[in-house]
N, C-alpha and C positions, 0 to 999 in steps of 0.2 A: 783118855787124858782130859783133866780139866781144866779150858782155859778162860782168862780173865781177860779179854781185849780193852782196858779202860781209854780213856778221854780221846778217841775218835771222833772224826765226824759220819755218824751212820747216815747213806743214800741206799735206801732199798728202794726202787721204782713203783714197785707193784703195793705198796703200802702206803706210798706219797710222805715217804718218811725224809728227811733232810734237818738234823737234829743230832747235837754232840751229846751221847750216850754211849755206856758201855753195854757191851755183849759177854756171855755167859754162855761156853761152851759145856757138853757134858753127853758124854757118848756117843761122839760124834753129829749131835745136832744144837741149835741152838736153845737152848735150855729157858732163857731169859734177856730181856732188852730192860734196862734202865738199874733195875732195881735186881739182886742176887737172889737166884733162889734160896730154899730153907737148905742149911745144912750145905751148901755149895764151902767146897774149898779149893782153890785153884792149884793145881803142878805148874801152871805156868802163865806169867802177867804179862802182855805186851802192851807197852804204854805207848799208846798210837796217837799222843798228843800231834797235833798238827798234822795227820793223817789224814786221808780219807779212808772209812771200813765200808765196803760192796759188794756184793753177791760176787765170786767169781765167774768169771768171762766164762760166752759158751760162744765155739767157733762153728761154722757151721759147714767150713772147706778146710780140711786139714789133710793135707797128702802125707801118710806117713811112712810114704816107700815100701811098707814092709807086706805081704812078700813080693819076694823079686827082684827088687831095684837098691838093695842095701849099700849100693859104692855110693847112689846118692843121700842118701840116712837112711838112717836104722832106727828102729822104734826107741832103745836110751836114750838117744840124744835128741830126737823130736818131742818128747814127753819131757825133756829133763825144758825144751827150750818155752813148751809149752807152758806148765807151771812157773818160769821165772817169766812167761810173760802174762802171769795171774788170769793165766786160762783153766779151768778148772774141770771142763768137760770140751769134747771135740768132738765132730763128725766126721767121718773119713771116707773119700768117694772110691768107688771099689775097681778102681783101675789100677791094680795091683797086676803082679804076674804071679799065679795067673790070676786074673778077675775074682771076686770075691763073688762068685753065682754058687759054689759049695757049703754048706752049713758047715762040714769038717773044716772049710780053711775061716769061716765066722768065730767058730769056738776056738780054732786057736788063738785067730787075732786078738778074743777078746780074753782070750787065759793069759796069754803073753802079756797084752796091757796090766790085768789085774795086780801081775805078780809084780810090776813094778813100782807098785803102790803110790803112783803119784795122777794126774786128770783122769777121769770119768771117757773111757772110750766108747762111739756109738757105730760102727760098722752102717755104711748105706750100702745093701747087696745091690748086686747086678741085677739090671730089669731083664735082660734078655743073654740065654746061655754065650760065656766068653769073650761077652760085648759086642757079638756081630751081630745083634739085629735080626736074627731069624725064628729063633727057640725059645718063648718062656722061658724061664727057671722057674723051680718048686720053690713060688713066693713063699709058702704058709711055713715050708718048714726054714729056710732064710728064716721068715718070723721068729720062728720058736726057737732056734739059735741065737736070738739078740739080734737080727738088724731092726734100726728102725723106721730106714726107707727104702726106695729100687730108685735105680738111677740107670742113666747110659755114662756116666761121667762124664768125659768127651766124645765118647766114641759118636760116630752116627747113627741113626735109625731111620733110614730112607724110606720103610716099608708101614704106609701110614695103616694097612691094617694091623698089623703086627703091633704098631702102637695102640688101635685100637683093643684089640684085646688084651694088650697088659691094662690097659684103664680099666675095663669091662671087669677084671678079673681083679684087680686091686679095689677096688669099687665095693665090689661083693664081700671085702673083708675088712672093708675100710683102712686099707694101706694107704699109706705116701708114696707118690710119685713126685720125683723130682729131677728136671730137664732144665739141660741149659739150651735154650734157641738158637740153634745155625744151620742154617741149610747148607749141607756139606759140600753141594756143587757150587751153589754160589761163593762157595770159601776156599773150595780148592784150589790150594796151594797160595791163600794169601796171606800175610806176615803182618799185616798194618792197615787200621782205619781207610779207606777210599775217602782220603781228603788231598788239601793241599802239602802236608807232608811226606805223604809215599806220592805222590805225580813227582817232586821234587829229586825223592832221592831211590826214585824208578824201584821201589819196592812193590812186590806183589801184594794187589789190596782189596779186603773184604768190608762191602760194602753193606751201609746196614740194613738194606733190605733180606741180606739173609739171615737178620736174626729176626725181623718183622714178619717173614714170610714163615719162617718154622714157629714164630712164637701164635702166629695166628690159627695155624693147626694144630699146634696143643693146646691151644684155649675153647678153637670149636670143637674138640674131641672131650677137651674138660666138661663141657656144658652138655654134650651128648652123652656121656657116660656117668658124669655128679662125683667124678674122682677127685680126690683130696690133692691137687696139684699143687707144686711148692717149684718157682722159677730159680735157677741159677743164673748168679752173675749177670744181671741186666744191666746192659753196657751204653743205651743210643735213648736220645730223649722220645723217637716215636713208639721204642718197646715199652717205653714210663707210659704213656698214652695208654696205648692198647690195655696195660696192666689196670691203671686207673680205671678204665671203662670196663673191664671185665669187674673188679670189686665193684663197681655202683651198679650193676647186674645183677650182683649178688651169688655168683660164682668163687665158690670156697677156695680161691687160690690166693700166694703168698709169695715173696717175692726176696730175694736179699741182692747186695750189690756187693764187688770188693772194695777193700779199702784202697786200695791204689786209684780205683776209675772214681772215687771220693775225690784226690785230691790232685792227679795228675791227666792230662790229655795227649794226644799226638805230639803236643808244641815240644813234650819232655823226650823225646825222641832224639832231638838235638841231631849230632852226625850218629848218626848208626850208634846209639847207644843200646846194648844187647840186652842189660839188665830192665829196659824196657820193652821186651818181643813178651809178650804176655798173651794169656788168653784168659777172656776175649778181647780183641785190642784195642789200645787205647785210644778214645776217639776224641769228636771236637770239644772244643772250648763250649758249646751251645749243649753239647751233650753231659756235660758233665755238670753244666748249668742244672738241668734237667735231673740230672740224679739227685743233686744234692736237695732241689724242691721237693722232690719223688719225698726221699726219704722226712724232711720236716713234714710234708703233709698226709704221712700212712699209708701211703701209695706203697714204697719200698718197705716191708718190715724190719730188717737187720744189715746190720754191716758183717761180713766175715774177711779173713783174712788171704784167702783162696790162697793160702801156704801149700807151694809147689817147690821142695828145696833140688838145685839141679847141679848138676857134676860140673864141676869147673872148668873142666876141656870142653865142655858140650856148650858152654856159656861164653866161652873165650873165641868164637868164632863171629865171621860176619853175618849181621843182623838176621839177613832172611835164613842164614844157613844154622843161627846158636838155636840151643833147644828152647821153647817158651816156660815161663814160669820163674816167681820170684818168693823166698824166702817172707812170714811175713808172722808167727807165731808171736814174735817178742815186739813186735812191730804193732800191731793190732789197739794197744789201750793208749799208746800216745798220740796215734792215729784221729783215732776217736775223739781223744782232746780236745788236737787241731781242732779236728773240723766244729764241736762244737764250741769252741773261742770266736772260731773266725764266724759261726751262724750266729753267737752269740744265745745261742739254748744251756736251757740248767743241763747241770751236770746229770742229773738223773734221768731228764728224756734222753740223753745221748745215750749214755749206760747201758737205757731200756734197751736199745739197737742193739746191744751186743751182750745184754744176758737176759732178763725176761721174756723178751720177742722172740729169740732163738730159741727158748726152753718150750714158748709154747709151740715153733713149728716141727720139735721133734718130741713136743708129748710128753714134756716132762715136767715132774714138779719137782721146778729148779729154778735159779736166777731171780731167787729171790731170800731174805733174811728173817721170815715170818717164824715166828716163836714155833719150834716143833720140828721146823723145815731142817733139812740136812745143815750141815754146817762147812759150807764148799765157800770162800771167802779170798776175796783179793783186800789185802790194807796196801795204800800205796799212797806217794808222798807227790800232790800235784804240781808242784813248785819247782821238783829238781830237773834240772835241763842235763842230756847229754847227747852226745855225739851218736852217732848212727857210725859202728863200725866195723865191718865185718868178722875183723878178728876176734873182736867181742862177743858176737854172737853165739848163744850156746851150740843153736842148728846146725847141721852138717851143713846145709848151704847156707851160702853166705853172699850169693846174686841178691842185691835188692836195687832199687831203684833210689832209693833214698838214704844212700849211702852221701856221709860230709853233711846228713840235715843233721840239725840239731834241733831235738822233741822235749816235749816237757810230757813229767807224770814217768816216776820211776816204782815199782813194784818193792813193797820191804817185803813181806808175808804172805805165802800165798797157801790157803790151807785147802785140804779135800778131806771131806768125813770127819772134818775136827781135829784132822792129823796137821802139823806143820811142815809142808812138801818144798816149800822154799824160804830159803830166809838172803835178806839182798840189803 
């Protein structure tokens, strides 16, 4: 199909474009900016006067339950929430049931995605068989299945040689490795930042040296082995620290934060509000301080949406006892907004956080509008305000913490391959 995006405003980051022009789709890439190519005739004009036209979004934490866990969603309605929140591609961490450490359960995930013809699926397999931390998996062929990182997701990995030789051995092939920092004894069994909100309301709490302390031995294990390290979820301003000093090192590692620890701390915890039991938790006002400089100064590369959608019995419980995890697919580009209104940054560096930085820590050429490039595209109207509601919500869950906000930047079109996957 050929499409005609006229009187837009085009932000592509990675071109330093910011410029009301129209786009020229045509087999599913973008064919031409400004000016029509020879012979172009459009099936279809979208007059995106008063729009903004940009790379669609690429998430870099998307739980998409599927296998296993389908009473909390199921991959139609994750994908369906994804594209209306002008996500265009998504990584998925492999804490499925069972774990994604098989190629036969990679190929389905990624056959299942394909056939619903709507975002770009990226499988991150299991770094270690079943997620216990004992066994390799057969990285190479995970590889040649489609994943395009190993991760532990949450799970632990107490056994620092066994880490070492997944580095040793991702190394050798130049894979990604990608960890979230906790040291799982010092976390055991805690629900909440170790400040003055869990002493108060006698919540069990994880304190952030244990993500300083695991983040410090994947960084001397990075530097000892020259493995392509990619940090999840940095949650506490001494892990920004450590990170920053590892890149002026010149250690190849890369860093994304959620959107939630963007714009929320402990203080949001309020009385036992459950839609905030997250992980990693939410910490101080000084911490969060600390992210958001992380992120304006390169320190942080991307914001993702660490969308964890969770079963509403599991959610409707007391804090330390509800399950962690909060809905955040459709949430993600208003998010983003916020925070660069309130930093007061172009629209474009923000953007960059959440589609050209992410395409480059999964290797892709993506998340960007350059003549040739795929034609994977959010048009979205930055002006219109709505409610944050969960009945709304396309996702199966429908936990957020930012439930009664009212966001600006609503999604019209959200296209993949040059296809129109959403229209709003």
């Amino acid at each position: 199909m050929n499409i005609h995006i006229k009187n837009g405003r085009l932000i592509d980051p990675k071109n330093n474009l910011d410029a009301v022009q129209d786009v020229f789709i045509a087999a599913g890439r973008i064919a031409a900016l400004g000016v029509a190519p020879p012979r172009f005739a459009a099936d279809r004009v979208i007059d995106a006067s008063g729009l903004i036209v940009a790379p669609g979004l690429i998430d870099l934490a998307a739980r998409l339950r599927e296998p296993g866990y389908e009473y909390r969603a199921t991959l139609e309605s994750e994908m369906e929430a994804a594209v209306a929140g002008g996500i265009t591609s998504l990584a998925c961490p492999p804490d499925t049931e069972p774990p994604l450490d098989e190629p036969g359960l990679v190929e389905m995930l990624k056959h299942r995605a394909k056939n619903l013809n709507q975002a770009h699926v990226y499988p991150v397999a299991a770094l270690t068989s079943a997620l216990k931390g004992q066994e390799l998996t057969e990285m190479a062929e995970l590889a040649d299945a489609g994943c395009v990182a190993f991760s532990q997701a949450d799970a632990p990995l107490t056994d620092t040689r066994v880490l070492l030789r997944a580095m040793q051995y991702a190394a050798t092939f130049n894979f990604s490795v990608w960890l979230r920092p906790q040291d799982s004894f010092l976390a055991k069994n805690g629900v909440a930042h170790d400040g003055e909100v869990a002493t108060r309301c006698g919540l069990p709490a994880i304190p952030v040296c244990a993500e300083t302390i695991a983040l410090s031995t994947m960084l001397a294990l990075a530097q000892e082995t020259g493995v392509k390290l990619h940090i999840c979820r940095i949650s506490s301003a001494a892990g920004v620290e450590l990170i920053r000093a590892a890149k002026q090192q010149g250690l190849p590692v890369t860093c994304d934060v959620s959107m939630n620890h963007v714009h929320l701390s402990e203080m949001d915890i309020g009385f036992f509000d459950p839609n905030c039991h997250l992980i990693p938790p939410l910490r101080s006002l000084r911490d969060r301080a600390a992210l958001r400089a992380g992120l304006l100064d390169g320190t942080i590369d991307a914001i993702c949406s660490n969308h964890a959608p969770v079963d509403e019995d599991a959610k409707q419980l007391p804090f330390a006892e509800a399950e962690a995890g909060a809905t955040g697919l459709e949430l993600l580009l208003p998010l983003v907004l916020k925070w660069a209104q309130q930093e007061k940054l172009t629209l474009s560096g923000a953007l960059a956080k959440a589609t050209l930085q992410p395409a480059q820590i999964l290797g892709l050429d993506a998340g960007h509008l350059s003549v040739g490039a795929t034609a994977d595209v959010c048009v979205f109207d930055p002006e219109t305000y709505w409610k944050v509601e969960p009945a709304a919500l396309k996702s199966q869950g429908k936990n957020t913490p930012f439930t009664g906000l009212e966001v600006q930047g609503r999604v019209r079109y959200t296209l993949v391959d040059g296809q129109i996957v959403y229209q709003g």
